[in-house]
FIBAKOL-710904 format. One record per residue (C-alpha): residue in three letters; x, y, z. Coordinates in steps of 0.1 Angstrom, whole numbers, padded with zeros to 4 digits, m for minus. Layout:
REM FIBAKOL-710904
rest px py pz
Ala X Y Z
...
REM end
This chain:
REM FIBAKOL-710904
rest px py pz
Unk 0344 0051 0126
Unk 0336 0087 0134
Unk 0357 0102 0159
Unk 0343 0104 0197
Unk 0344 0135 0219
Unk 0354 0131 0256
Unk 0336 0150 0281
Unk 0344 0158 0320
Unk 0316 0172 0335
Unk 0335 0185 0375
Unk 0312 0192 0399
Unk 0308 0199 0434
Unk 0291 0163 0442
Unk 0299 0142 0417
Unk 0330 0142 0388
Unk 0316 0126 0351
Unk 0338 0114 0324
Unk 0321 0107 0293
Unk 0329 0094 0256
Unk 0300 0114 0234
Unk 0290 0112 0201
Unk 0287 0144 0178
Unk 0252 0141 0176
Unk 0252 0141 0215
Unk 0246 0106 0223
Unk 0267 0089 0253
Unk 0290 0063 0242
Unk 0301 0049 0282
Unk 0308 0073 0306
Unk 0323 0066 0347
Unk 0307 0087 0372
Unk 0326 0087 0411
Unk 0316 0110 0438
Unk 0354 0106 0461
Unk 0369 0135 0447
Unk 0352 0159 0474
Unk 0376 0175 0495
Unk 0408 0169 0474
Unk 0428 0193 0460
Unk 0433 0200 0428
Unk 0461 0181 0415
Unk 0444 0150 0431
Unk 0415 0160 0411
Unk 0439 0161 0377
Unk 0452 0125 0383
Unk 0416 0116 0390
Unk 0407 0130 0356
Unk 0436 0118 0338
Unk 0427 0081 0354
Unk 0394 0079 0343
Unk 0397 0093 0304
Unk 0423 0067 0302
Unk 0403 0043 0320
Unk 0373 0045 0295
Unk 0398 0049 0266
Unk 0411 0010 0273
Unk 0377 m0004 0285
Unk 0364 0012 0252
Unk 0392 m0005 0229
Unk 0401 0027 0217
Unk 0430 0050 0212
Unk 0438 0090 0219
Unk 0435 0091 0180
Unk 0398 0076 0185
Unk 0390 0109 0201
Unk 0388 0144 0185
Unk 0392 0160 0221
Unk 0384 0166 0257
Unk 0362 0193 0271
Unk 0358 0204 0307
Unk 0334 0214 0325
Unk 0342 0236 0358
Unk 0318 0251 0386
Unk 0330 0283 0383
Unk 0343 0308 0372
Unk 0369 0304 0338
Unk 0393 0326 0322
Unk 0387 0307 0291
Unk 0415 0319 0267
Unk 0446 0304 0289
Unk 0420 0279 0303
Unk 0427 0289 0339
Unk 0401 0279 0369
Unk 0391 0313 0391
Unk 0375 0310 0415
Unk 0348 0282 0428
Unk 0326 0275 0459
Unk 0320 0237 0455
Unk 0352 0228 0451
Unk 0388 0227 0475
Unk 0410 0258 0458
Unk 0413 0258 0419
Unk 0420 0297 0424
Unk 0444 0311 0389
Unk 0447 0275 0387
Unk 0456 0265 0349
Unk 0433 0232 0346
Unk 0438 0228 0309
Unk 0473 0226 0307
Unk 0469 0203 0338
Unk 0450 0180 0323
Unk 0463 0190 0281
Unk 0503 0174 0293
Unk 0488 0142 0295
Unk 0473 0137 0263
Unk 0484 0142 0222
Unk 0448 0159 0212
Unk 0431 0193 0224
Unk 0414 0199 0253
Unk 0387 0227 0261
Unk 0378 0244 0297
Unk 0344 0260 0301
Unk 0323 0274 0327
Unk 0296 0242 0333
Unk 0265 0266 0322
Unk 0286 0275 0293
Unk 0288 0235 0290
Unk 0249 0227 0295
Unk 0241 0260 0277
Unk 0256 0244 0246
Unk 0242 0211 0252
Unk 0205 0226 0250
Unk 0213 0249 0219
Unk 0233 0216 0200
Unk 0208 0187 0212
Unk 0184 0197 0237
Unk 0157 0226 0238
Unk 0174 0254 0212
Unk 0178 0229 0189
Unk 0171 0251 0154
Unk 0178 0282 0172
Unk 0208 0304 0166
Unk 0206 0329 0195
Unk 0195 0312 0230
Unk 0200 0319 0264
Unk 0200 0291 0296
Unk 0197 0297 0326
Unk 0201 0274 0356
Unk 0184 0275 0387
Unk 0202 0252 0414
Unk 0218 0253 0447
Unk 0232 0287 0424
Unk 0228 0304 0397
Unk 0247 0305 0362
Unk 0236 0313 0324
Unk 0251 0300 0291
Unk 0244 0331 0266
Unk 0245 0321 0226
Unk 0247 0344 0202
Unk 0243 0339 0163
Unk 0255 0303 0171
Unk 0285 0314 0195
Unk 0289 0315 0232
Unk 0295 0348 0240
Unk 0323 0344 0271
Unk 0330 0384 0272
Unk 0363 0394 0282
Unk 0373 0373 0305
Unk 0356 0344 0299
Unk 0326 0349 0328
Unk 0300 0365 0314
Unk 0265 0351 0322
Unk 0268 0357 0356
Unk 0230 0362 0359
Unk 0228 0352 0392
Unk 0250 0382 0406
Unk 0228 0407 0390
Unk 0209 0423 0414
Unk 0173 0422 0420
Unk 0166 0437 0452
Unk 0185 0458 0468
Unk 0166 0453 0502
Unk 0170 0426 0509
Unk 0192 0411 0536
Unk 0202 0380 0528
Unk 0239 0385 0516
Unk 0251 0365 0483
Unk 0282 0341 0483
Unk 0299 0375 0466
Unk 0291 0397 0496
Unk 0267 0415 0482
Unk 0232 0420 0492
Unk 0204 0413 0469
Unk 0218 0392 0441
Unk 0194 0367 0422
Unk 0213 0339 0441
Unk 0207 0353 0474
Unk 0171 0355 0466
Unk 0157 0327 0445
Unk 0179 0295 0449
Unk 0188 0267 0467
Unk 0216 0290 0489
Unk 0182 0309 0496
Unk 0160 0284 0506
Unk 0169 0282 0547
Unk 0166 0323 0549
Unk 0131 0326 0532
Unk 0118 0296 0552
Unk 0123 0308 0583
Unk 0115 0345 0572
Unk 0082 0330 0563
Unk 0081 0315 0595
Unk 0086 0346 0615
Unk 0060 0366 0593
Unk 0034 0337 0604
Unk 0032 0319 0578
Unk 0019 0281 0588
Unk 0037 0254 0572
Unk 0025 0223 0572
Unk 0056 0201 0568
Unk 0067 0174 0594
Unk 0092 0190 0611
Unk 0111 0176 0640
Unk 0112 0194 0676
Unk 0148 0202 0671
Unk 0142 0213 0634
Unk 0175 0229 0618
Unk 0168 0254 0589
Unk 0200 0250 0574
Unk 0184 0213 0561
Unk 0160 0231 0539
Unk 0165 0222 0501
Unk 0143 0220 0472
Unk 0133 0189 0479
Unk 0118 0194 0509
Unk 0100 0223 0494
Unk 0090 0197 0466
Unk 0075 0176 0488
Unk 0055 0210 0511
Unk 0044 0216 0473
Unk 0028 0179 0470
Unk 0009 0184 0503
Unk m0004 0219 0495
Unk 0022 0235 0521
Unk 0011 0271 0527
Unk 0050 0276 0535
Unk 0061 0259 0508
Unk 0042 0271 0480
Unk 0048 0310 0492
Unk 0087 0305 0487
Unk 0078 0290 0452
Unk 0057 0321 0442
Unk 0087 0346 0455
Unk 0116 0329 0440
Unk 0097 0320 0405
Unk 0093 0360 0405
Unk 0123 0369 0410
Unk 0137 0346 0382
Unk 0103 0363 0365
Unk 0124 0396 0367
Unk 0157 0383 0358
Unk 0141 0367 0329
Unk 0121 0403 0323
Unk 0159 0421 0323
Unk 0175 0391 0299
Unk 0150 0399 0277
Unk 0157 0435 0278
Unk 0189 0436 0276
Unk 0190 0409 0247
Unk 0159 0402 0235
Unk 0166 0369 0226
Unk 0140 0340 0207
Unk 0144 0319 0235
Unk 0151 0314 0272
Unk 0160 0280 0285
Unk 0152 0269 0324
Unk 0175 0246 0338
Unk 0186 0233 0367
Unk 0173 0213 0401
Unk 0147 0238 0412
Unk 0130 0235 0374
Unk 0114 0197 0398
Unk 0090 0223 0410
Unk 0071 0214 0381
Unk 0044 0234 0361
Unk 0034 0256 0392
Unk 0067 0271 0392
Unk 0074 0275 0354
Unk 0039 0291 0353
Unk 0048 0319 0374
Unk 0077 0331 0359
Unk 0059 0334 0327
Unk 0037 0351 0348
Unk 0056 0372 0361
Unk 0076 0381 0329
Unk 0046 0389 0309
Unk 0038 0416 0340
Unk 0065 0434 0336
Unk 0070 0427 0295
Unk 0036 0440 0288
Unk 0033 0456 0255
Unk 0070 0461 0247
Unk 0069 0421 0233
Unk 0069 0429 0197
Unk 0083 0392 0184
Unk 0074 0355 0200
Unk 0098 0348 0231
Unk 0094 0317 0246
Unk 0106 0305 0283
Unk 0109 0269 0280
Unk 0121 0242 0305
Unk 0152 0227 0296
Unk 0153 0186 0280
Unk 0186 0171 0278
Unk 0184 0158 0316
Unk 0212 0153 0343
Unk 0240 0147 0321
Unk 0240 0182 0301
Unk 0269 0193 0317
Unk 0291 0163 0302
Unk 0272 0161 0266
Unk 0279 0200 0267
Unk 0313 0203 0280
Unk 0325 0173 0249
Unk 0304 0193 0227
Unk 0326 0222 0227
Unk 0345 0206 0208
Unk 0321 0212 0177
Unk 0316 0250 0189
REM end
């Protein structure tokens, strides 16, 4: 029997523990959503609980496995596999995750950045399947990139490069990122971003016509909601669509610039906004491209689904 890779795909809702094979299929995998608000040597035990969990219920052993690759929503310092900084989860600041995790177990274990996880996951099984040079972006409650390069994830220095959602876009506007600074991609054109242009739109008169309660919070505004003002033709609704599928246009546009790549991958919760959205940003990217397009690009949505994160982060393994 070939090996299995084990993949832990930690995120800020939910925490997935998965036994993949190496042509990306899921073997079993445990999903549990209780590890919220504890800290992060809860979170460890958690982990170290539920590999070991699915290694019994499995009838397997370590030596089953060729490895275990992580997945963290933030940012990494990938070469001593030490957690940064994060915004979904409780501390995890200079916090050395993979040797938290590595004590516990005989075989090697990886810690990635989770776009650097599903990044890998589209250019191994998904959308840049046959490519060698890809770059995926994913558009969520944040922002974050996986950036391949001749059939390597390019980390840069540190480990966090692909930060494409603190690059800024517009400098006037006054909605302040989660870094502090004003006019970032994520303050502009995802789910963080959603509350502020809603009621900006308001307050420049825009009619919406949602079913909104008398005592209507703005905070509550997601991309769902958005989704369903998209369904019913929602002036409101489809006006914040149009201005954050430009700005994404533009980062796109700069991506492109700065690496020219073959392909550029859309991912991430927002991408539910369907053809409308993508259409834009193409739209939008072939303004500003114009003539300087010398070679076939392509902006695709991304394919392998919900559980990119956890093929991807096992899937380091084959990097």
């Amino acid at each position: 029997m070939e090996k299995l890779l084990c993949g832990v795909d930690l995120g800020g809702t939910k925490l997935s523990v998965g036994l993949i094979s190496v042509d990306g299929r899921i073997h079993d995998k445990l999903t549990v959503y209780d590890h919220v608000g504890k800290n992060e040597i809860m979170i460890v035990d958690q982990i170290i609980r539920l590999i070991k969990q699915l290694i019994s219920q499995n009838e397997l052993s370590e030596s089953d496995l060729r490895g275990i690759g992580i997945g963290f929503p933030g940012h990494v310092r990938y070469k001593d596999g030490h957690t940064l900084t994060t915004s979904n989860l409780k501390g995890f600041k200079n916090f050395p995750l993979r040797q938290a995790v590595a004590e516990h177990f005989m075989i090697p274990v990886l810690l990635d950045n989770d776009a650097n996880a599903q990044a890998f996951c589209e250019y191994k099984f998904g959308a840049g399947k046959g490519y060698d040079t890809v770059i995926f972006l994913t558009i969520s409650t944040g922002i974050g990139a996986g950036i391949i390069l001749n059939n390597k994830l390019y980390r840069g220095i540190t480990g966090t490069a692909g930060e494409f959602g603190h690059t800024i876009v517009n400098s006037d506007n006054n909605q302040i990122c989660t870094c502090g600074n004003e006019g970032c991609l994520m303050a502009c054109a995802c789910g963080l971003a959603l509350p502020y242009l809603f009621k900006k739109k308001t307050e420049q008169g825009i009619i919406t016509t949602l079913p909104l309660p008398d005592d209507f919070n703005y905070s509550h505004v997601d991309g769902k909601m958005i989704m369903k003002g998209l369904e019913i033709d929602d002036p409101l609704s489809k006006a914040i669509i149009q201005e954050c599928a430009d700005y994404i246009g533009i980062a796109v546009y700069n991506i492109f610039q700065i690496l020219n790549p073959p392909l550029i991958i859309l991912g991430g919760g927002l991408t539910c906004w369907g053809e409308t959205y993508l259409t834009r940003i193409r739209k939008k990217f072939h303004e500003l491209a114009r003539d300087m397009i010398f070679d076939k690009i392509e902006i695709v949505e991304a394919v392998a689904g919900g559980d990119a994160g956890l093929i991807g982060a096992a899937a380091l393994l084959l990097e």
